[in-house]
N, C-alpha and C positions, 0 to 999 in steps of 0.2 A: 193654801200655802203654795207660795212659788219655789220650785226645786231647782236648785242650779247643781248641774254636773260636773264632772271632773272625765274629760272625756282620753285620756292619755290611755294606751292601748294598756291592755290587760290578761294574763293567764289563767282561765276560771275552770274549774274543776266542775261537774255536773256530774249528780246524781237524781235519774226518777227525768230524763232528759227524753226520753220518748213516752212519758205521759201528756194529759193536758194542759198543764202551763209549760212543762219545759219544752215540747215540741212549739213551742211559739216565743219561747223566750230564746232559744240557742241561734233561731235566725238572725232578730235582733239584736244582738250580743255580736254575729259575726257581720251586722253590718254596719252597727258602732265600730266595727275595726278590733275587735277582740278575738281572741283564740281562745275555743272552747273545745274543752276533750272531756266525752259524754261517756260516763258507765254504761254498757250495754249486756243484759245477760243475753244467752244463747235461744238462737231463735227469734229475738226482737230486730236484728242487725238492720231491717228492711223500713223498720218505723224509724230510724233515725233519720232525723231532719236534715238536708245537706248543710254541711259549713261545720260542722262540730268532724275533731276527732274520736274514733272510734275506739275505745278500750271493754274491752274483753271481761265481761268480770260478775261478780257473784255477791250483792249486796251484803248479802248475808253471812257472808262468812269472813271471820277476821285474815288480814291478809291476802286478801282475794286482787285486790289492786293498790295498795299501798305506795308502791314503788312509781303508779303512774303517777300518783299525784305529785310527787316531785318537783319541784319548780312553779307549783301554781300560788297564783298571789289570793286567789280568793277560790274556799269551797262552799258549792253551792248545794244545799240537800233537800230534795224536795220528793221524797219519795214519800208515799203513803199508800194505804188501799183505798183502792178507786170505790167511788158511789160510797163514803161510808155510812151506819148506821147504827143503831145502839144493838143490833144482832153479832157485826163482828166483832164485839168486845175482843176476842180470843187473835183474830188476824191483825188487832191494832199491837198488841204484845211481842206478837210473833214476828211480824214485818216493821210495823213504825218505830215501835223503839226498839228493835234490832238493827235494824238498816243503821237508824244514829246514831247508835255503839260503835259500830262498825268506823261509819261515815267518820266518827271526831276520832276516833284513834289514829285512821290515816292524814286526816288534818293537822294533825297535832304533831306526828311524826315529820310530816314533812313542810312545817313550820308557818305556814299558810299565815297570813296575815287578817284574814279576816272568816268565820261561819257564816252563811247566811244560812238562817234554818225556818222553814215555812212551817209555820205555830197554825195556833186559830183562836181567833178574838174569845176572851174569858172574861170573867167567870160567866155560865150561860144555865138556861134551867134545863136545857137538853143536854143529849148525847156524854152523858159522863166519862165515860171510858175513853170515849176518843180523845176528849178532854186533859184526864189524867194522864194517858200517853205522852201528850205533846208540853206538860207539865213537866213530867218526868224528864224528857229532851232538853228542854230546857235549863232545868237544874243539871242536871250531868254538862251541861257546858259549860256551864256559871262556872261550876266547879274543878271545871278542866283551868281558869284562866285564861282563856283564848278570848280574843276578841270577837266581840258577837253582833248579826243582827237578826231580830225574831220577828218578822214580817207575821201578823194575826189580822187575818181575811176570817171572815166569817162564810159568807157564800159568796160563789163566784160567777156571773150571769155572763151568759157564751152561747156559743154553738154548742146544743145541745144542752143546756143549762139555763132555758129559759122560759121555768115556769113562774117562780118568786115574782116576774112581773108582774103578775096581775093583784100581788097583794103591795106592790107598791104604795098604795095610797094609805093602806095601813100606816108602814113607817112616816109616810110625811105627815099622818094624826099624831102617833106615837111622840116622834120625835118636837113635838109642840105643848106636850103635857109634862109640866114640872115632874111628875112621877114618873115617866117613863123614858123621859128624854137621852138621859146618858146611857141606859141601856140600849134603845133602838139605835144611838148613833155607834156606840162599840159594836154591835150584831148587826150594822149593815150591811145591805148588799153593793158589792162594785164589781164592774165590768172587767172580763181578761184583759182589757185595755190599760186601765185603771192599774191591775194588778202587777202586768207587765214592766210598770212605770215606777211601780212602789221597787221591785225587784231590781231593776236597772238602776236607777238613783240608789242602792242600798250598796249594789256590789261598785257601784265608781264614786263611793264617798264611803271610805272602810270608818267605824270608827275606832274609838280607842276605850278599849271597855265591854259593857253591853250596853245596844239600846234595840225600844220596840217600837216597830212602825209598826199603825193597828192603825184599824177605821175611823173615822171620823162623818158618820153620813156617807155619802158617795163618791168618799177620797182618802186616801190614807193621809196619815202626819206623824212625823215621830211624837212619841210622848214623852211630853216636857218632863215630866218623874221619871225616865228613864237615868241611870248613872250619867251615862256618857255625854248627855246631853246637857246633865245641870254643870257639868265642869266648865 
């Protein structure tokens, strides 16, 4: 699928912006000509990418930065715990959907036109709880009325993220058997490249509704059963 953009300058809010996708996504963003102002808690101030504004703030607690988001056209939430695994069930509760309580309360307040909220490709036979979380995120947005989009990456192959190669040839068997075909292709792998792309095309084409961009093999696409998109 060819993606055309909507490249007119932009206000984007970032949260989880000195992790691994946002410290690569916030450059890009300010060199499409966008103005990005990154949540930062204390003591990270020095991972922050140059080109983003710097705000001060505490994911976790309501009201912590509400006020900056103010005038932003699109918030962006990508915050999670890093490396997850089916051990931290307990810090997916505590931080991922807390952080997106937090996150859609000041989106909401401050009228934002668009969520984008980084999910993960489902239904899957692993990682349950991480699962559930990002389920849970999801419905609390649906439910807010805001207009949404739910970007679901499965794994993300990078610097430092790149062992899954070598079962690459798996998926291209997988995804050739009438049984397992739609699976391997919702649970594949794409590149921070890839991911970057899905992200960027999602925050400069807001829609109206919700819709989900999810894998497709080694490319994301929205999906056609998404609301927003059968309209």
């Amino acid at each position: 699928m060819r993606l055309s953009y909507n490249r007119a300058a932009m206000k984007i809010f970032v949260t989880g912006g000195t992790g691994y996708i946002g410290s690569r996504l916030i450059p890009s963003l300010v060199r499409r000509g966008h103005q990005a102002k990154t949540l930062v808690r204390r003591g990270s101030e020095k991972k922050l990418p140059p080109g983003a504004w710097r705000i001060p703030g505490d994911a976790l607690r309501m009201d912590s930065y509400s006020n900056d988001v103010q005038g932003s056209d699109t918030f962006v939430h990508l915050i999670g715990t890093p490396h997850p695994t089916p051990a931290k069930a307990q810090q997916f509760r505590d931080v991922d959907l807390v952080s997106v309580q937090v996150a859609l309360r000041a989106a909401s307040e401050a009228g934002v036109r668009q969520f984008v909220y980084l999910s993960v490709a489902q239904p899957a036979p692993v990682m349950k709880a991480f699962i559930d979380v990002r389920r849970a995120g999801e419905a609390m947005i649906r439910e807010s009325g805001s207009n949404a989009t739910f970007v679901r990456p499965w794994y993300i192959l990078g610097p430092g993220h790149r062992w899954p190669y070598a079962i690459l040839p798996i998926y291209w068997i997988l995804e050739r058997l009438p049984n397992t075909q739609e699976s391997a292709r919702r649970l594949g792998l794409v590149t921070i490249g890839q991911m970057l792309n899905a992200l960027e095309w999602s925050i400069e084409n807001p829609p109206a509704g919700i819709r989900i961009v999810e894998t497709n093999g080694p490319r994301f696409k929205p999906n056609p059963k998404s609301p927003s998109i059968m309209r």
